[in-house]
PAVODO-903481 format. One record per residue: x, y, z of N, C-alpha, C, O, CB in turn. Coordinates in Angstrom, 2 decimals. Glycine has a CB too. Example, Ala and Ser with C-alpha at 12.3 -4.5 7.8 and 13.67 -1.06 7.14 Angstrom:
2
[[13.19; -5.69; 7.80]; [12.30; -4.50; 7.80]; [13.20; -3.30; 7.80]; [14.24; -3.32; 8.46]; [11.31; -4.47; 9.05]] [[12.85; -2.25; 7.08]; [13.67; -1.06; 7.14]; [12.90; 0.03; 7.87]; [13.41; 1.14; 8.04]; [14.08; -0.60; 5.72]] 
***
This chain:
116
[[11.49; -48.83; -44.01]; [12.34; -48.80; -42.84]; [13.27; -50.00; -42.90]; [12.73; -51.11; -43.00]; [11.50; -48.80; -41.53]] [[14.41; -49.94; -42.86]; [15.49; -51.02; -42.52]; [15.68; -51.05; -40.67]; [15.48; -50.37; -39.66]; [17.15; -50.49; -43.44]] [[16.21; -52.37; -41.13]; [16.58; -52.46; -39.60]; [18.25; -52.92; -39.78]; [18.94; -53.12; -40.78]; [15.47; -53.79; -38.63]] [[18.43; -52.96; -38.85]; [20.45; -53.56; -38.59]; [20.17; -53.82; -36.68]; [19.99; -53.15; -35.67]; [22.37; -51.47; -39.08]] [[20.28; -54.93; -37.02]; [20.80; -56.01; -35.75]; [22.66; -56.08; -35.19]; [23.62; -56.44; -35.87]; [20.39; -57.81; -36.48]] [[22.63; -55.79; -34.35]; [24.30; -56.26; -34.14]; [24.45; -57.23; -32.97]; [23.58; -57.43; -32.12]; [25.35; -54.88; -33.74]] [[25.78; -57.87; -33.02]; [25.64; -58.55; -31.96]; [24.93; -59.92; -31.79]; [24.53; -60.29; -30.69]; [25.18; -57.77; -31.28]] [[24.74; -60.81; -33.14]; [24.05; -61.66; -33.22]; [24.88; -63.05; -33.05]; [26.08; -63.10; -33.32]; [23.36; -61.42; -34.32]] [[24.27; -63.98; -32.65]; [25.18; -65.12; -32.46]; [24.96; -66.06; -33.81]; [23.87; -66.45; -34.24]; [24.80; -65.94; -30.97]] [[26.08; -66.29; -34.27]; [26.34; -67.15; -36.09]; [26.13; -68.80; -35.71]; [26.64; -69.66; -34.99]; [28.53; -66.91; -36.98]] [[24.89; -68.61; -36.84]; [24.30; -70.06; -37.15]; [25.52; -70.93; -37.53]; [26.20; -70.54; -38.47]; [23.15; -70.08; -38.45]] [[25.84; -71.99; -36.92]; [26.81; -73.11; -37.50]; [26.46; -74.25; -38.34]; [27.22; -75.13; -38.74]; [27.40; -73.73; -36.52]] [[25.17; -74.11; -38.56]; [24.86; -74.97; -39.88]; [23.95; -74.55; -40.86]; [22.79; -74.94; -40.91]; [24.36; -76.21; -39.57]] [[24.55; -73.64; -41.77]; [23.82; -73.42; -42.49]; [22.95; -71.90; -42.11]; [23.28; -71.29; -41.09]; [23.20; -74.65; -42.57]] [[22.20; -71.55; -42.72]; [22.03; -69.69; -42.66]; [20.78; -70.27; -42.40]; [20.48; -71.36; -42.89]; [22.30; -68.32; -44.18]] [[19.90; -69.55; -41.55]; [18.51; -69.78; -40.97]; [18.23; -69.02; -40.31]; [18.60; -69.48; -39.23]; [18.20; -70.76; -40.36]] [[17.71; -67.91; -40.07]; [17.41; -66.86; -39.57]; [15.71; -66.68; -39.13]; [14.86; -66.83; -40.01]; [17.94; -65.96; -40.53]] [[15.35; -66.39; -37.90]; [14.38; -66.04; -37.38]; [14.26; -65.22; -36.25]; [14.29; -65.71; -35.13]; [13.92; -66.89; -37.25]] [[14.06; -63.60; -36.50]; [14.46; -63.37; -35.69]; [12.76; -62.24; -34.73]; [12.22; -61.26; -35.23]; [16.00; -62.82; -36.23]] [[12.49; -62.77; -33.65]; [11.36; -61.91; -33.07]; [12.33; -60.38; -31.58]; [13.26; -60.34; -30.78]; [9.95; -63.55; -32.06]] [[11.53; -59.72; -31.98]; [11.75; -58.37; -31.12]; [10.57; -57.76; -30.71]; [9.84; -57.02; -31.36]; [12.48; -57.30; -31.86]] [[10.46; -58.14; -29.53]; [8.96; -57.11; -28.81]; [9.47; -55.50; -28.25]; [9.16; -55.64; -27.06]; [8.17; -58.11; -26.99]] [[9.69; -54.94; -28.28]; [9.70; -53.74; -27.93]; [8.67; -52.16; -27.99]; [8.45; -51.47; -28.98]; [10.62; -53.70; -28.43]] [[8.32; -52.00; -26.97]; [7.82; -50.60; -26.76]; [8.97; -49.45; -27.54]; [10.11; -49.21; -27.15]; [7.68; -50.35; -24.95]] [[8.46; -49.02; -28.40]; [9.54; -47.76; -29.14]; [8.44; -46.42; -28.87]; [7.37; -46.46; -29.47]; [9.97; -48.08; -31.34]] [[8.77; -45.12; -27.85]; [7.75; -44.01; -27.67]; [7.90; -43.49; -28.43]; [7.38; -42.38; -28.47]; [7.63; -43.21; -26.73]] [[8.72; -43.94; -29.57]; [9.60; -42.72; -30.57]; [9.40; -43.35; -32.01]; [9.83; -44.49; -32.20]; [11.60; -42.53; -30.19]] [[8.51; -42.40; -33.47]; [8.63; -43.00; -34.36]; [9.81; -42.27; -35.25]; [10.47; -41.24; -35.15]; [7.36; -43.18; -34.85]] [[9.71; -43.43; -36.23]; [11.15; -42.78; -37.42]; [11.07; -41.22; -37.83]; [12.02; -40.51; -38.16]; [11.07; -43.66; -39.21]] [[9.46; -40.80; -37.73]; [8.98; -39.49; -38.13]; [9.77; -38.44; -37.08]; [10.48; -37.45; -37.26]; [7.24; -39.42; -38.02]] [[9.38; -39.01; -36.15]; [9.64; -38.23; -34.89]; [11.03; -37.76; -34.71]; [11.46; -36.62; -34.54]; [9.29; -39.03; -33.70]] [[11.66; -38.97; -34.78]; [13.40; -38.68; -34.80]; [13.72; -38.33; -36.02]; [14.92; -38.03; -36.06]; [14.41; -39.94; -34.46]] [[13.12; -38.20; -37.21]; [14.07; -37.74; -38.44]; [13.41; -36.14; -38.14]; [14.01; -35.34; -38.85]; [13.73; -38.65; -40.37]] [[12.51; -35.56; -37.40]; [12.05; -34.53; -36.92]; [12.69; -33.13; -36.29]; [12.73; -31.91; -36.50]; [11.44; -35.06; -36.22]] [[13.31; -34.36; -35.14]; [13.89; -34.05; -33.87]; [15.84; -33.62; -34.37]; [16.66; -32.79; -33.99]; [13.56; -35.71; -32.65]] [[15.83; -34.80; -35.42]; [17.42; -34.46; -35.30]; [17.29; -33.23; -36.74]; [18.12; -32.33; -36.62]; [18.77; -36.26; -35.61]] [[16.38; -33.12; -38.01]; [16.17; -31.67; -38.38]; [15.95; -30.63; -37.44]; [16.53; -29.59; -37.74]; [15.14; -31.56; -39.17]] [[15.26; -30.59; -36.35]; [15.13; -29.01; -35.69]; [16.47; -28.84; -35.26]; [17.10; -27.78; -35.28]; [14.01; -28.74; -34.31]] [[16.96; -30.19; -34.77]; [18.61; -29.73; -33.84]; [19.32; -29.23; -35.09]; [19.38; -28.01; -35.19]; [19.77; -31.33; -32.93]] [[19.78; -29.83; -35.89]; [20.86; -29.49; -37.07]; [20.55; -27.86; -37.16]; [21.41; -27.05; -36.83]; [20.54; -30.45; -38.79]] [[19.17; -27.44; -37.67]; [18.25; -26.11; -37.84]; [18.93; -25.44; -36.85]; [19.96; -24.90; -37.27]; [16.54; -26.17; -37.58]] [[18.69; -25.29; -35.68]; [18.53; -24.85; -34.68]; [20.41; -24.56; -34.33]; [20.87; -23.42; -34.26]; [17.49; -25.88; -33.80]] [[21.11; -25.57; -34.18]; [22.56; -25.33; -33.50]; [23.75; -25.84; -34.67]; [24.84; -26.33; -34.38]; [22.69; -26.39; -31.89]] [[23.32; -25.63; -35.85]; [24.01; -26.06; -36.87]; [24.06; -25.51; -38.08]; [25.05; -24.84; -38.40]; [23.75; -27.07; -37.02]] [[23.40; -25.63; -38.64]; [22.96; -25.02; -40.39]; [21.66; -25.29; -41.16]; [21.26; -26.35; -41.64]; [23.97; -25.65; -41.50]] [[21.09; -24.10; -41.16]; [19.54; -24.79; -41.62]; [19.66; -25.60; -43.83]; [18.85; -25.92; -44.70]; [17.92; -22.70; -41.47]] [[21.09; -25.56; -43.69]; [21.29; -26.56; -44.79]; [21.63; -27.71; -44.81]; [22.31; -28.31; -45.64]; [21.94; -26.29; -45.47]] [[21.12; -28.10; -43.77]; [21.74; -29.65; -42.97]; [20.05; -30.04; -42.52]; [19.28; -29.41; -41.80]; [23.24; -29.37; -41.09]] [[19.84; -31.39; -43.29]; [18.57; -31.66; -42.56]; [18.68; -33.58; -42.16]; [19.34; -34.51; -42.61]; [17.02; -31.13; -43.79]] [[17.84; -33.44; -41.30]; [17.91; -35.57; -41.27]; [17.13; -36.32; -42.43]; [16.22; -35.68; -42.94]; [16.92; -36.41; -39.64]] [[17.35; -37.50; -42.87]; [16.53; -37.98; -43.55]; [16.01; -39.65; -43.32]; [16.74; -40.09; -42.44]; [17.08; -37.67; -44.71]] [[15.41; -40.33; -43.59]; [14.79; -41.40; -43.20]; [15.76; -42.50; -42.75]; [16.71; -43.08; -43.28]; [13.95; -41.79; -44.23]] [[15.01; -42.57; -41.27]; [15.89; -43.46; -39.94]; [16.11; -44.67; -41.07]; [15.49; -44.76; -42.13]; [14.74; -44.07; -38.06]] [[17.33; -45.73; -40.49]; [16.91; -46.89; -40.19]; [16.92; -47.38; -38.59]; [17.69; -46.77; -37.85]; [17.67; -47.69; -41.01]] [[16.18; -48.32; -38.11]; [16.11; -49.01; -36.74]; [17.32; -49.72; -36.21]; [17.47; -50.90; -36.52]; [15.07; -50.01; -36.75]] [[18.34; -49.04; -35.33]; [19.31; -50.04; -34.72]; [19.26; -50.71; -33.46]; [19.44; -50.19; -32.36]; [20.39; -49.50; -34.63]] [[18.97; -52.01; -33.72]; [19.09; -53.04; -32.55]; [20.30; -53.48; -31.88]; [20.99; -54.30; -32.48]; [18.60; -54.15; -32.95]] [[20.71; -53.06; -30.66]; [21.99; -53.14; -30.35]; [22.04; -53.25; -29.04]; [22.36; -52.42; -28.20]; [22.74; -52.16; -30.79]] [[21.66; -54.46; -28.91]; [21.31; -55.40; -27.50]; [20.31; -54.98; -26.71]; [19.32; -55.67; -26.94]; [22.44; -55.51; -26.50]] [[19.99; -53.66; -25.36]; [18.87; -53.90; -25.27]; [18.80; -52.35; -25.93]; [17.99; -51.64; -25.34]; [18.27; -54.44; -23.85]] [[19.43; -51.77; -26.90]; [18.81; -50.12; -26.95]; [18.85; -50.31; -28.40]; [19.61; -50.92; -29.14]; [19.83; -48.56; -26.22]] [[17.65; -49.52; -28.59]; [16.84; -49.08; -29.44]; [17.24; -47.90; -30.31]; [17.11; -46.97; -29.52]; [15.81; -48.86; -28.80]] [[17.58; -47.46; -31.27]; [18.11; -46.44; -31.37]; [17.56; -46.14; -33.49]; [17.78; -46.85; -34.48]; [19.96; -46.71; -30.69]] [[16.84; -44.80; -33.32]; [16.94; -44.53; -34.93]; [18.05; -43.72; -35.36]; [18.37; -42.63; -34.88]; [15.70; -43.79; -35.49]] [[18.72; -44.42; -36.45]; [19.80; -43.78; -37.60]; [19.38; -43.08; -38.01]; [18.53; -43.56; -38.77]; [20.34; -44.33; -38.63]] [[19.38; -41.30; -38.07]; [18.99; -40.59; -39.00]; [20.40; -40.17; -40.11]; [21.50; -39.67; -39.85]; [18.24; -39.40; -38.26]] [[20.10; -40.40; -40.75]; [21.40; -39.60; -41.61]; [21.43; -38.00; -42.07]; [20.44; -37.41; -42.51]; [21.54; -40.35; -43.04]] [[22.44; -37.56; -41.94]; [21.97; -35.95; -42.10]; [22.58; -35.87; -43.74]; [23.66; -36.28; -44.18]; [22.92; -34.57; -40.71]] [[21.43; -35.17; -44.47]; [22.22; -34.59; -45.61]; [22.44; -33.05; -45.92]; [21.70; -32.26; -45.34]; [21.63; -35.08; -46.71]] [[23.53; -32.50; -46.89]; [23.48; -31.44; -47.15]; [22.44; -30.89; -48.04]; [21.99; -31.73; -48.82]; [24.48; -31.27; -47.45]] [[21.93; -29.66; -48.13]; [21.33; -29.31; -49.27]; [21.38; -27.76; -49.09]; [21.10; -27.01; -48.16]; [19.90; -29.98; -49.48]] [[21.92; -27.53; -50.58]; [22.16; -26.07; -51.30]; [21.31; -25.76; -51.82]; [20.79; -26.78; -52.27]; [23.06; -25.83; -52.19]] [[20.44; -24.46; -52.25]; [20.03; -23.51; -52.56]; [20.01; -23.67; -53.80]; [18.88; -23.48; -54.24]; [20.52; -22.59; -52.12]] [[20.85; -23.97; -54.68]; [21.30; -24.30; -56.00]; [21.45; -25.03; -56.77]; [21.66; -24.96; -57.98]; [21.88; -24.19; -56.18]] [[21.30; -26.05; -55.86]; [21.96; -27.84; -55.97]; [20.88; -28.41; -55.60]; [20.28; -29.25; -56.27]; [23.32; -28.47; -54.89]] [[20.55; -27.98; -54.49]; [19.11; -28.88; -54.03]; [19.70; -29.77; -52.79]; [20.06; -29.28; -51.72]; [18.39; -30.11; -55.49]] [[19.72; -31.40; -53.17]; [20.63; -32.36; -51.97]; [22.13; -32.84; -52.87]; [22.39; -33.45; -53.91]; [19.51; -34.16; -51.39]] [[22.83; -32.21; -51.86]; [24.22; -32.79; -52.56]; [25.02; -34.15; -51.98]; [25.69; -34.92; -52.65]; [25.34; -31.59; -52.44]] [[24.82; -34.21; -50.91]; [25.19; -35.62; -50.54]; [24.72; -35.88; -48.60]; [24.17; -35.03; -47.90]; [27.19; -35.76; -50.95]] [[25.13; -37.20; -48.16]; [25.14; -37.49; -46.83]; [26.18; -36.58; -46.05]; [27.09; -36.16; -46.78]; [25.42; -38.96; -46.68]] [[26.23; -36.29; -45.08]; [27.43; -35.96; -44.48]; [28.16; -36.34; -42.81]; [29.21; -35.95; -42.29]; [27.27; -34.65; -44.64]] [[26.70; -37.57; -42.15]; [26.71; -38.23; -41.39]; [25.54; -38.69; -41.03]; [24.60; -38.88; -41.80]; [27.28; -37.83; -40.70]] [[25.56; -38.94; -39.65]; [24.64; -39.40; -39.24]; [23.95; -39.28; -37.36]; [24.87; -39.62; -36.62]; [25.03; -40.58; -39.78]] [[23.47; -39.14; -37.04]; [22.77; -38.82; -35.51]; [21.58; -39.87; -35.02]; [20.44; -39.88; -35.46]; [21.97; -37.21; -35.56]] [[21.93; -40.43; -34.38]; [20.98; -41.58; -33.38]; [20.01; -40.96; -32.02]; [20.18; -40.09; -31.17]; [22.25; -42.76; -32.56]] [[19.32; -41.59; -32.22]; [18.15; -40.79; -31.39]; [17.28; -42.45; -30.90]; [16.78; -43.40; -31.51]; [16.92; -39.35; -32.73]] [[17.51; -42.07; -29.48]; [16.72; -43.20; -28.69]; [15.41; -43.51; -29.06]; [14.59; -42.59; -29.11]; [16.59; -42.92; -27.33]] [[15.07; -44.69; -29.32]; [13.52; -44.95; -30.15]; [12.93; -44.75; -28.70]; [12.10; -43.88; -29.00]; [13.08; -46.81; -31.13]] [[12.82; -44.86; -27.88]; [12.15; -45.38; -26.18]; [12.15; -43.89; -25.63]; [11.13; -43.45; -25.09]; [13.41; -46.70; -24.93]] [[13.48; -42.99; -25.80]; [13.23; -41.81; -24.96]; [13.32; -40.44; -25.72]; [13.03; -39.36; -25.22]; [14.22; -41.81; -23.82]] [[13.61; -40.59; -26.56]; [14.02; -39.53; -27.72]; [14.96; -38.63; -27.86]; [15.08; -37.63; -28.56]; [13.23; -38.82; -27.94]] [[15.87; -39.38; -26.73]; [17.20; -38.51; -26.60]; [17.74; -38.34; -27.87]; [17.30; -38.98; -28.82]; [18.33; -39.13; -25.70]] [[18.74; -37.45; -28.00]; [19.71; -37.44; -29.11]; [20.97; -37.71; -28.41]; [21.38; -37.40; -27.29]; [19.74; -36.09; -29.96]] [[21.66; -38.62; -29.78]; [23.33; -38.72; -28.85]; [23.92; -38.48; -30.35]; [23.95; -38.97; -31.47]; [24.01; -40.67; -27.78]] [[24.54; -36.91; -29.22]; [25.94; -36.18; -30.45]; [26.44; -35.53; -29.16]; [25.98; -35.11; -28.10]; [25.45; -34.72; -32.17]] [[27.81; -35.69; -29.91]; [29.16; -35.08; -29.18]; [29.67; -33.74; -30.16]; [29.42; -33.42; -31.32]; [30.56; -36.44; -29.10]] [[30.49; -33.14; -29.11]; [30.74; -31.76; -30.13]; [31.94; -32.33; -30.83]; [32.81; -31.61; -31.32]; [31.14; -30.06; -29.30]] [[31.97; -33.62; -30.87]; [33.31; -34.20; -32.32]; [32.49; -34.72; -33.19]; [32.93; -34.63; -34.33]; [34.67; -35.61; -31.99]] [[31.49; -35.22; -33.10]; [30.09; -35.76; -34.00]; [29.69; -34.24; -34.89]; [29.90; -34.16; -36.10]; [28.45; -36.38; -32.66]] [[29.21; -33.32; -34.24]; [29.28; -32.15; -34.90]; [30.06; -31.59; -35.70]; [29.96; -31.28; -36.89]; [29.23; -31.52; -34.34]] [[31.05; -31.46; -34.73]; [32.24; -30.86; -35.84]; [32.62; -31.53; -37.46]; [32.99; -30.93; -38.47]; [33.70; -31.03; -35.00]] [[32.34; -33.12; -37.20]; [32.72; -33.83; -38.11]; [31.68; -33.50; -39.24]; [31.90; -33.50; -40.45]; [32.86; -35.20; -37.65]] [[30.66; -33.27; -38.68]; [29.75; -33.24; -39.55]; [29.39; -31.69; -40.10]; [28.81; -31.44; -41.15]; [28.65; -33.96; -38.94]] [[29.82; -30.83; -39.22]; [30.27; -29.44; -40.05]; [31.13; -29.76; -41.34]; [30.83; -29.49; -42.50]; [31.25; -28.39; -39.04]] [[32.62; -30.57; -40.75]; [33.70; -30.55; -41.78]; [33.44; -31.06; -43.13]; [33.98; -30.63; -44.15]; [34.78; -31.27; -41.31]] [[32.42; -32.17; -43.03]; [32.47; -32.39; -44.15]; [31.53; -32.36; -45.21]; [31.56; -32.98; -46.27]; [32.85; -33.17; -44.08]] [[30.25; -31.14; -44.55]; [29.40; -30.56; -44.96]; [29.84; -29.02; -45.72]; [29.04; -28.50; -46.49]; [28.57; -30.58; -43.88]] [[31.07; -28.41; -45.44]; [31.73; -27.73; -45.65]; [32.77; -28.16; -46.89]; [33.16; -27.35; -47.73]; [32.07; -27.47; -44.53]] [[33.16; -29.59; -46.85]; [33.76; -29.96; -47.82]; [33.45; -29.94; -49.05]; [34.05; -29.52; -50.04]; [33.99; -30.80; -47.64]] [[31.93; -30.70; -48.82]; [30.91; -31.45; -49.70]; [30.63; -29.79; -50.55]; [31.20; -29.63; -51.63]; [29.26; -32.41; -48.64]] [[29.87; -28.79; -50.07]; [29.33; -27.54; -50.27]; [30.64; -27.21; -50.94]; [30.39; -27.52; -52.10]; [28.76; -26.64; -48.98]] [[32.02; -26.73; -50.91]; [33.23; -26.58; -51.93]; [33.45; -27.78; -52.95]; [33.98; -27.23; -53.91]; [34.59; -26.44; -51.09]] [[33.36; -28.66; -53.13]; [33.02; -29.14; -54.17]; [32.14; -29.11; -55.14]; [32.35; -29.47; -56.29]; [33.01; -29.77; -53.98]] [[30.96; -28.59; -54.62]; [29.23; -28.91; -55.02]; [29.37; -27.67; -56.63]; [29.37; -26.46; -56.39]; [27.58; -28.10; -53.15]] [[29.43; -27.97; -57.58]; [28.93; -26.65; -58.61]; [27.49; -25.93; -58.20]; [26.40; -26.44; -57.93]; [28.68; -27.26; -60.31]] [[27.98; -24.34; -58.29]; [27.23; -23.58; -57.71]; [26.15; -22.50; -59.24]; [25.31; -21.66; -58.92]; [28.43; -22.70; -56.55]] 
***
């Protein structure tokens, strides 16, 4: 699991890093790389699946990166084609129908390129 912090305040002498995070997360990486496969499945293309979160810390919300990849029939996994965040704490998903679309377009791209 990776993590990505944002929003951090820069050491002025020198790099020194220590960083503690207590948080309750109801939601594991399993769960959300789970949750955003049934959605893709379900209202998208069952050739679109999520694959392993990383953890984004981004002040007080919690949020797993799933990345969605394509995969063909033929090909197997052909590449990334975005990505979908899912609340570690509530298990929401946050996508917009321009998040989608984008991620139709260039799952559609990727798949015309892909040798078949």
């Amino acid at each position: 699991m990776s993590v990505t912090l944002k929003q951090l305040p820069r050491p002025d002498d020198g790099v020194h890093v220590d960083i503690r995070i207590t948080a309750d997360l109801n939601v594991s990486a399993y769960v959300a790389q789970r949750q955003v496969t049934a959605y893709l499945v379900d209202n998208v293309s069952d050739h679109l699946s999520g694959e392993a979160p990383e953890l984004i810390v981004d002040g007080e919300r919690f949020l797993w990166r799933v990345p969605v990849a394509l995969y063909l029939t033929a090909s197997g996994r052909v590449g990334e084609v975005g990505a979908i965040d899912v609340d570690a704490r509530t298990g929401q998903l946050h996508t917009t129908s321009a998040m989608i679309a984008e991620i139709e377009r260039r799952a559609h791209e990727l798949a015309a390129r892909s040798p078949s």
